[in-house]
N, C-alpha and C positions, 0 to 999 in steps of 0.2 A: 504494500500500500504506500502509496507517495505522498509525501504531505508537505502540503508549502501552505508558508503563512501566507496570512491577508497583507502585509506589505509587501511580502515576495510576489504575490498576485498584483496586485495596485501596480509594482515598478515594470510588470509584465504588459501588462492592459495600458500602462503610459507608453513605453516603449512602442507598445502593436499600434497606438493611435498616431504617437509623432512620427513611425514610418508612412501611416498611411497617409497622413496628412502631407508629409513630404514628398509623396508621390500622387496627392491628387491634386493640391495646391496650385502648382505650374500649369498644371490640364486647366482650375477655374480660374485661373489670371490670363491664361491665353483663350480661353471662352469669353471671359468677358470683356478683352480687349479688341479679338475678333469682334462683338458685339457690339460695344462703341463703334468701333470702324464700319461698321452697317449701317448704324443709326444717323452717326457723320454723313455717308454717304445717301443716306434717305432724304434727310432734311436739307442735303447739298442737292439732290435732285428736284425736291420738291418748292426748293427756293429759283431753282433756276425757269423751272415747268412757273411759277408766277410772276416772275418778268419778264418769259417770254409769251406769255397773255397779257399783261400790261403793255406791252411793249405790241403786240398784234394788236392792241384796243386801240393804242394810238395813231397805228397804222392806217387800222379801217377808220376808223375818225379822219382823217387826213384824205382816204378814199372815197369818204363817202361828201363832206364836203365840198370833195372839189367836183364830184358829179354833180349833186344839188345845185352848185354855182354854174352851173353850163357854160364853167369856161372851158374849154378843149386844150389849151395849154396848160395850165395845171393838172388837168390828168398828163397829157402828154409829159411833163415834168418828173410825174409819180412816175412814170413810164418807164423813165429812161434811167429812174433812180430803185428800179428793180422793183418796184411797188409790186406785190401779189395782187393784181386784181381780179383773180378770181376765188379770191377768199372770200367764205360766207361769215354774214354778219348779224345779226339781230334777223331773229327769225329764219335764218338759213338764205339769206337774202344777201349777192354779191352785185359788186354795182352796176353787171350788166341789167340786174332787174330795175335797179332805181333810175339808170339810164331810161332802160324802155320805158319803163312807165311816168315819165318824165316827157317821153319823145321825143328827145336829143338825139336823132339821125349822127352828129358828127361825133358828139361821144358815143355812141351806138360801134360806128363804122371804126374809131381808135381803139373801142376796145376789143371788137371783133378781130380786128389785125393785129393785134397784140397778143392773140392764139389763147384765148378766152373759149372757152364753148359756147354756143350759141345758146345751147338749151339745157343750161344746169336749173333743178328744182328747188323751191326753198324747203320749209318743212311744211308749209300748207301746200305741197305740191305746185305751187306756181311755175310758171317760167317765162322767161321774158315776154315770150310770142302774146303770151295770155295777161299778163299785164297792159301791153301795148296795143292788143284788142280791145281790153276791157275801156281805154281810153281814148281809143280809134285812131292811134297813132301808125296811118297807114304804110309810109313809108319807113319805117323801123320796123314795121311786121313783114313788107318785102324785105328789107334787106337780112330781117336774121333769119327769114324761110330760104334766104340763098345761100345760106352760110349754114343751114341746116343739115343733119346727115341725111342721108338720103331724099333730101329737095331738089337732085336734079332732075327727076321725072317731072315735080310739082310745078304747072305754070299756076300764075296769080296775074289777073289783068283786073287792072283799078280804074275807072272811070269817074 
């Protein structure tokens, strides 16, 4: 029969704990470092992911503006300075809608060459054609059914 005291046990049970601890210690300082560096990297994305929506707010601010103004030069400007105008903006709505539905043929026709879709929808399903009927904007309704995919079959004669 073996017999060990209660201190010989205690210095045994100290002993089994500061190996384990010293072997599992390095495993929870590099988990929770690893973890930090996750959390860094979340809140480093999720900061960037919010200025570059602020920064697309300002954009389309700037885009939508200068459609409403029907000057053709300042879009043109936006143009040449890489402006996405076929980003959608409130309501899924890019400025070739607010163009049509405005019936600026010459913003229509700049941002049509600027390799814009003719017929992007918003989220109420619009699209330019349908704005610019809705307001009988005839000649912006030619010109984006010729820019339409499959409109070269489509004749339109306007009287």
């Amino acid at each position: 029969m073996v017999h060990i005291k209660i201190s010989q046990l205690q210095e045994i049970t100290e002993d089994a704990v500061k190996q384990v601890w010293e072997t599992v210690d390095p495993l929870l300082r590099s988990q929770r470092e690893q973890m930090d560096q996750l959390v860094r990297a979340v809140k480093l994305a999720q900061k960037q992911l919010v200025d570059q929506r602020e920064e697309d707010s300002k954009v389309l601010a700037a885009d939508g503006e200068a459609i409403r103004s029907g000057r053709a030069d300042l879009v043109q400007l936006l143009l040449l300075q890489g402006s996405r105008v076929d980003k959608e903006g409130l309501h899924g709505r890019c400025p070739l809608h607010e163009a049509s539905r405005l019936g600026n043929v010459e913003l229509v026709t700049r941002l049509l060459e600027s390799g814009v879709r003719p017929d992007p929808r918003s989220h109420y399903r619009l699209t330019p054609l349908a704005l610019a009927a809705q307001n009988a904007h005839l000649e912006v309704m030619e010109n984006l059914l010729r820019r339409s995919e499959g409109a070269a079959s489509l004749h339109i004669h306007i009287f």
